[in-house]
N, CA, C and O atoms as a MOPAC input file, in Angstrom:
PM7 MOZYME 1SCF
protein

 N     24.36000 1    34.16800 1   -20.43900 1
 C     24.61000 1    33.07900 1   -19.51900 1
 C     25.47400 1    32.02500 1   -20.21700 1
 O     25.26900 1    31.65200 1   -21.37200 1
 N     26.47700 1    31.56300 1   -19.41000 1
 C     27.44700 1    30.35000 1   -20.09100 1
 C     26.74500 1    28.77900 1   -19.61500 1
 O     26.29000 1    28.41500 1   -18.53000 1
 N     26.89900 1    27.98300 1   -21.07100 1
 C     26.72400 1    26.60200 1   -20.68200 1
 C     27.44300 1    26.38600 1   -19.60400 1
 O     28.46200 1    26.94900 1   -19.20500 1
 N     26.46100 1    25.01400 1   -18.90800 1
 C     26.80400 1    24.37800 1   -17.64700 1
 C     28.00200 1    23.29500 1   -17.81900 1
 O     28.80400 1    22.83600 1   -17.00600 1
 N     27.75400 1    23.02600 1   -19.50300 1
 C     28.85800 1    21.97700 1   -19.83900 1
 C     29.95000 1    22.30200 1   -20.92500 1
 O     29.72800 1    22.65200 1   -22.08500 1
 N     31.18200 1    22.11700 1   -20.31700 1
 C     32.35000 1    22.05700 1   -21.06400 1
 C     32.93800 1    20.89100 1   -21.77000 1
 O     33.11700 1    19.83800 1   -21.15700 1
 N     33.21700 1    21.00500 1   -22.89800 1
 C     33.37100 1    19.58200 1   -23.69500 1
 C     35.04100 1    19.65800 1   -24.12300 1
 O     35.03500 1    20.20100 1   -25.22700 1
 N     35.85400 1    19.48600 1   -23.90600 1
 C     36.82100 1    19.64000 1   -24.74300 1
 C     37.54100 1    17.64300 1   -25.37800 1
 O     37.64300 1    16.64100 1   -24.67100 1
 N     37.83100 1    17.77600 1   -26.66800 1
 C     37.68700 1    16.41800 1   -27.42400 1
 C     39.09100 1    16.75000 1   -27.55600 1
 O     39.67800 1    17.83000 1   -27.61400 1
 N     39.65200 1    15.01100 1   -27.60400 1
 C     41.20600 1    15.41000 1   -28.77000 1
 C     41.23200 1    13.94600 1   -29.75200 1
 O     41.04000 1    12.80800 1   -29.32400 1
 N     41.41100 1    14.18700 1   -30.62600 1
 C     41.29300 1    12.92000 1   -31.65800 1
 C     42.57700 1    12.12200 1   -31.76100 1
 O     43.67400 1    12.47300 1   -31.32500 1
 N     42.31700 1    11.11400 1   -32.33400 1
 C     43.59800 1     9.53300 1   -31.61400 1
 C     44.87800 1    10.25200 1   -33.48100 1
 O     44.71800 1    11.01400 1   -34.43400 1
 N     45.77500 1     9.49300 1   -33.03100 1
 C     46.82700 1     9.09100 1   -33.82700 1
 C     46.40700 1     9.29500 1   -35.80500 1
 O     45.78600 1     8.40200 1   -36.38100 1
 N     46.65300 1     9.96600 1   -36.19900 1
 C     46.84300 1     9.61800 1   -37.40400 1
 C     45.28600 1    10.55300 1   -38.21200 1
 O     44.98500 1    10.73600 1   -39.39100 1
 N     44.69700 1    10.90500 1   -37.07200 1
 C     43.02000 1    11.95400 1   -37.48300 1
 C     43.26400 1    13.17800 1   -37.37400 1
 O     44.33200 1    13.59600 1   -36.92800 1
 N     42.25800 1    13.96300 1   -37.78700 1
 C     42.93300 1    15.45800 1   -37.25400 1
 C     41.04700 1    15.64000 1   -36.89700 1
 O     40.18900 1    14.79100 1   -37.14000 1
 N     40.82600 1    17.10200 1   -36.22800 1
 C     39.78900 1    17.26000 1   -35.38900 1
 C     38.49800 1    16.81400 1   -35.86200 1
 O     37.73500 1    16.42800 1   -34.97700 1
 N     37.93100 1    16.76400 1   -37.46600 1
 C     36.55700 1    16.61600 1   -37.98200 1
 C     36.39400 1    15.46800 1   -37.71700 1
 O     35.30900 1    15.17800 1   -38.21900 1
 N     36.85900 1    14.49200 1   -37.16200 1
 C     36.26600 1    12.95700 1   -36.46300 1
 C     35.03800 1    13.49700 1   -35.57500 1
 O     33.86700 1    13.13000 1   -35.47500 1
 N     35.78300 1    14.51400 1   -34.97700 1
 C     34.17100 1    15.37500 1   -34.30800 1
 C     33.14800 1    15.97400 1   -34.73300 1
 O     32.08700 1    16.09500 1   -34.12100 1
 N     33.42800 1    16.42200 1   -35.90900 1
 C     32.49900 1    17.32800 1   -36.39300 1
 C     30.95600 1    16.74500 1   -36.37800 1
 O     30.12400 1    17.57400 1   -36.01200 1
 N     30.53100 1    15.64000 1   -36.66800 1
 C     28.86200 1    14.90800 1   -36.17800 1
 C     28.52400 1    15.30100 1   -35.14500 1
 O     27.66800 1    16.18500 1   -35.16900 1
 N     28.97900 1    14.88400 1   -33.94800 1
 C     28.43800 1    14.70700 1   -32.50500 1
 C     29.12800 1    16.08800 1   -32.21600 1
 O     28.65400 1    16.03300 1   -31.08100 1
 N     29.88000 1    17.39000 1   -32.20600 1
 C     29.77400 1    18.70600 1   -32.22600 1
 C     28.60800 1    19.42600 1   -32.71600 1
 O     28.11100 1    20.31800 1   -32.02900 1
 N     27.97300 1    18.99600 1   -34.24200 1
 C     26.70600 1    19.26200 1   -34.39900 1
 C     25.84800 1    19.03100 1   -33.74600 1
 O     25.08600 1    19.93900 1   -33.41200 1
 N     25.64600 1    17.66500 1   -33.30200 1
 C     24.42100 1    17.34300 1   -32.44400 1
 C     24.38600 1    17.84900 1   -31.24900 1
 O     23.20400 1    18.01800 1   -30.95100 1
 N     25.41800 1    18.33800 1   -30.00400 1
 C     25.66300 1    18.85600 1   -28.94400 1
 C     25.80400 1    19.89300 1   -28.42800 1
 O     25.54600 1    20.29600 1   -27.29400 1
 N     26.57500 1    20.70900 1   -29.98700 1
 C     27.10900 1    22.07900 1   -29.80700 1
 C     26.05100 1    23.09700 1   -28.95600 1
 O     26.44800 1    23.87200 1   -28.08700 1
 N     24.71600 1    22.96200 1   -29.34000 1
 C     23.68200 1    23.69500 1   -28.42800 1
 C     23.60700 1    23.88400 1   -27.14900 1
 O     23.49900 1    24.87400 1   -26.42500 1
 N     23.67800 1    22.84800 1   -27.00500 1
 C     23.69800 1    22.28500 1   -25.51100 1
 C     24.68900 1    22.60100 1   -24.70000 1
 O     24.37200 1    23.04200 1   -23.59500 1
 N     26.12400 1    22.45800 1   -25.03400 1
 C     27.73200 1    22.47900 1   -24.85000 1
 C     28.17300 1    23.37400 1   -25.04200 1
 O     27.64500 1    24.18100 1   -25.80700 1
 N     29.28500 1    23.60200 1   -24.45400 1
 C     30.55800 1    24.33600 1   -25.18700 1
 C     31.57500 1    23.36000 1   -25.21500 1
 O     32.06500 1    22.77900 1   -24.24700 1
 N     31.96700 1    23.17100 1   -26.93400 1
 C     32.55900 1    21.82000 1   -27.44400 1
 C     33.33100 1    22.68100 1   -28.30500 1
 O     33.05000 1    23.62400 1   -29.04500 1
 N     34.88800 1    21.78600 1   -27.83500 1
 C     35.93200 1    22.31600 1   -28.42000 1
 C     37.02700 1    21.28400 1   -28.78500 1
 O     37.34600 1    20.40900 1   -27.98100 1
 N     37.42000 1    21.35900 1   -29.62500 1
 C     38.48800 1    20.57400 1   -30.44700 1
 C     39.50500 1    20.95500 1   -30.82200 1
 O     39.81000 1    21.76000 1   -31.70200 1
 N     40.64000 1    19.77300 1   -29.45300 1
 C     42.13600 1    19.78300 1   -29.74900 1
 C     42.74000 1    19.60600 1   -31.11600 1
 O     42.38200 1    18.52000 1   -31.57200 1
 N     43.64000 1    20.37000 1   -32.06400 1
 C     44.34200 1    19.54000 1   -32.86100 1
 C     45.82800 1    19.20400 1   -32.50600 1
 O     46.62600 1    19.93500 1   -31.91900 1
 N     46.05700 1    17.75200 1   -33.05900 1
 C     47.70800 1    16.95600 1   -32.37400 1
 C     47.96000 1    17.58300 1   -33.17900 1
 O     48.40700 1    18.33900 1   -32.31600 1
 N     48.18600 1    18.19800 1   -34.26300 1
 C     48.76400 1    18.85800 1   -35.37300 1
 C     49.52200 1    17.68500 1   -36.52300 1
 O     50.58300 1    17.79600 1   -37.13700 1
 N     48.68900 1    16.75500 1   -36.51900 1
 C     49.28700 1    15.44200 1   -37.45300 1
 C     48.63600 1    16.23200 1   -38.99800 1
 O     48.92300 1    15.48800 1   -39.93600 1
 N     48.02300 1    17.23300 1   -39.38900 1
 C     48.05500 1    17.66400 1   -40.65500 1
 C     47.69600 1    18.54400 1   -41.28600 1
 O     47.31300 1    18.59700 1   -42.45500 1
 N     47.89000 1    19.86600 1   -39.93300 1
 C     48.25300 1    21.16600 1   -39.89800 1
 C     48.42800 1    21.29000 1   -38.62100 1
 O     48.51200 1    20.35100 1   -37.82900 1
 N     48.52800 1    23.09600 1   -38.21600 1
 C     48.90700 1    23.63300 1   -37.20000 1
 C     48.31700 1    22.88600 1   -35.84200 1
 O     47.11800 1    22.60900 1   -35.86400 1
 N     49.11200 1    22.53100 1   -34.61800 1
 C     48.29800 1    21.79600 1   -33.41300 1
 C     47.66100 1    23.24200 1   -32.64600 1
 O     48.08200 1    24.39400 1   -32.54900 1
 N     46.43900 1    22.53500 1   -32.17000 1
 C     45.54200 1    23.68600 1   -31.25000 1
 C     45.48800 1    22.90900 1   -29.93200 1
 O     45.18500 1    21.71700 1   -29.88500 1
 N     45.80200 1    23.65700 1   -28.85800 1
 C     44.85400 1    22.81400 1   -27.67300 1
 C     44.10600 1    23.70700 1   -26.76900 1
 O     44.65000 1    24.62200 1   -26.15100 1
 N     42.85700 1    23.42800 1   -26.70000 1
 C     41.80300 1    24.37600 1   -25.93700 1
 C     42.34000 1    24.36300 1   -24.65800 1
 O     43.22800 1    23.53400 1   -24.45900 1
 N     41.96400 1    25.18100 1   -23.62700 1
 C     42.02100 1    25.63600 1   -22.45400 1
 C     40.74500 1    25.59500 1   -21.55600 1
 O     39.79600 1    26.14000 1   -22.12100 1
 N     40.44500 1    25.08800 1   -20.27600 1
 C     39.49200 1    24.79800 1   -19.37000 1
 C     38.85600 1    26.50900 1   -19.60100 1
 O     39.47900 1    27.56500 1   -19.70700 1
 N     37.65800 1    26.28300 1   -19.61600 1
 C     37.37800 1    27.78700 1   -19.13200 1
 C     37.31000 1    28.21000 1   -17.37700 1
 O     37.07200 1    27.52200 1   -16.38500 1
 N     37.59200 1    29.46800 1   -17.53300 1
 C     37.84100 1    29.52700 1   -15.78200 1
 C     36.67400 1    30.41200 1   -15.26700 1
 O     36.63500 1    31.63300 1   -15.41500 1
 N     35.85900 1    29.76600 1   -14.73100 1
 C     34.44800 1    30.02500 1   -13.86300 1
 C     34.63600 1    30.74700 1   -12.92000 1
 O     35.67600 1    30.52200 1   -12.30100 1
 N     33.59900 1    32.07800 1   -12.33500 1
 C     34.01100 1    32.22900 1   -11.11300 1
 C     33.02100 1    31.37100 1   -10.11500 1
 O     33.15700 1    31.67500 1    -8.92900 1
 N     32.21600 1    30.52600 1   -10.34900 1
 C     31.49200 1    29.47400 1    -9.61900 1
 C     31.96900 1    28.15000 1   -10.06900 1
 O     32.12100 1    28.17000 1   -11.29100 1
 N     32.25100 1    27.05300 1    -9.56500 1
 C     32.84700 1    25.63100 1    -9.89100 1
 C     31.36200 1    24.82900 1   -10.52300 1
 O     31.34400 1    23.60500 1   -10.39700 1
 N     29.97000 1    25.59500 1   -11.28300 1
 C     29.14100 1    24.85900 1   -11.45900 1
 C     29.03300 1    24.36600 1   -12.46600 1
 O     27.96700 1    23.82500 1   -12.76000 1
 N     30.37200 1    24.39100 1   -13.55700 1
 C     30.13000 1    23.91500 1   -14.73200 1
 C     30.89200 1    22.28100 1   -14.60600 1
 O     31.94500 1    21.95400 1   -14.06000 1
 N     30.18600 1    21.71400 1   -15.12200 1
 C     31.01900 1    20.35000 1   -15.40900 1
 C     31.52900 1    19.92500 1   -16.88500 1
 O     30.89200 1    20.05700 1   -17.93000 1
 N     33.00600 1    19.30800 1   -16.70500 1
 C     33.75300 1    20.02000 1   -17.68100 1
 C     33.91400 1    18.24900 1   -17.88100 1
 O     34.05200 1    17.54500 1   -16.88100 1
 N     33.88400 1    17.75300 1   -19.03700 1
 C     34.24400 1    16.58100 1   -19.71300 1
 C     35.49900 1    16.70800 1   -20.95200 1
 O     35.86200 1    17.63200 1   -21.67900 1
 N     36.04100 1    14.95000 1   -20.73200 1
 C     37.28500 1    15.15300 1   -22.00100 1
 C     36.57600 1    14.10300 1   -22.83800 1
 O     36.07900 1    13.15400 1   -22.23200 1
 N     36.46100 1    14.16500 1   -24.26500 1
 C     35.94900 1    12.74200 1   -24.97400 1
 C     37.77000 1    12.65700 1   -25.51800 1
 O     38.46200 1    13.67300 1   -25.58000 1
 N     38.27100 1    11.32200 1   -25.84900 1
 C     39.25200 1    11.32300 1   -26.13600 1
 C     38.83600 1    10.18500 1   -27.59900 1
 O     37.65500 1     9.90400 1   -27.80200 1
 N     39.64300 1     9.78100 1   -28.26000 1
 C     39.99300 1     8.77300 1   -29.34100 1
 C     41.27500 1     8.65200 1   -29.13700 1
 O     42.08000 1     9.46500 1   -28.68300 1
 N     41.46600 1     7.13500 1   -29.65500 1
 C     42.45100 1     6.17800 1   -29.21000 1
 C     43.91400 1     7.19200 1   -29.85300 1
 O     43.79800 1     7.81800 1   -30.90700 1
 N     45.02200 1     7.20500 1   -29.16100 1
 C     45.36900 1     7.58800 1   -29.49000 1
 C     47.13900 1     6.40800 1   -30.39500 1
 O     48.24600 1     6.70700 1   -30.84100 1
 N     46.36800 1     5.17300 1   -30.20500 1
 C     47.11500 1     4.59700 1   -31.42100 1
 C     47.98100 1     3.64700 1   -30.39900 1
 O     48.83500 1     2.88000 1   -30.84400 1

C-alpha cells in the first residue's frame, strides 16, 4: 500500500538538499519525502508528482527561501 502523503521539498539559494535531512527523518515513515536538488553543489535532481490511479493522496511542497 502507498502513503497517503506526498512530500516533495526544494531548498532556498546557496543550500543543497540535507537542510532536510532532520524533519525527512522524523516524517519519512509516515510520508513519501523527497528532495529537489537546485544543483548549487552537485548534480540538480527534481522529483516528480507521483501519479495515482485514485486522487486520494495529498501531495505537499515545503519550500526554503529561495534568496
Amino acid at each position: 500500500m502507498s502513503k497517503k502523503v506526498q512530500i516533495i521539498a526544494y531548498h532556498g539559494w546557496g543550500f543543497d538538499p540535507s537542510i532536510w535531512h532532520p524533519l525527512r527523518k522524523e516524517i519519512e515513515p509516515y510520508t513519501e519525502f523527497e528532495c529537489a536538488n537546485r544543483g548549487y553543489f552537485s548534480n540538480s535532481f527534481e522529483p516528480v508528482w507521483r501519479k495515482d490511479s485514485k486522487s486520494d493522496t495529498e501531495k505537499y511542497l515545503f519550500v526554503h527561501s529561495y534568496g
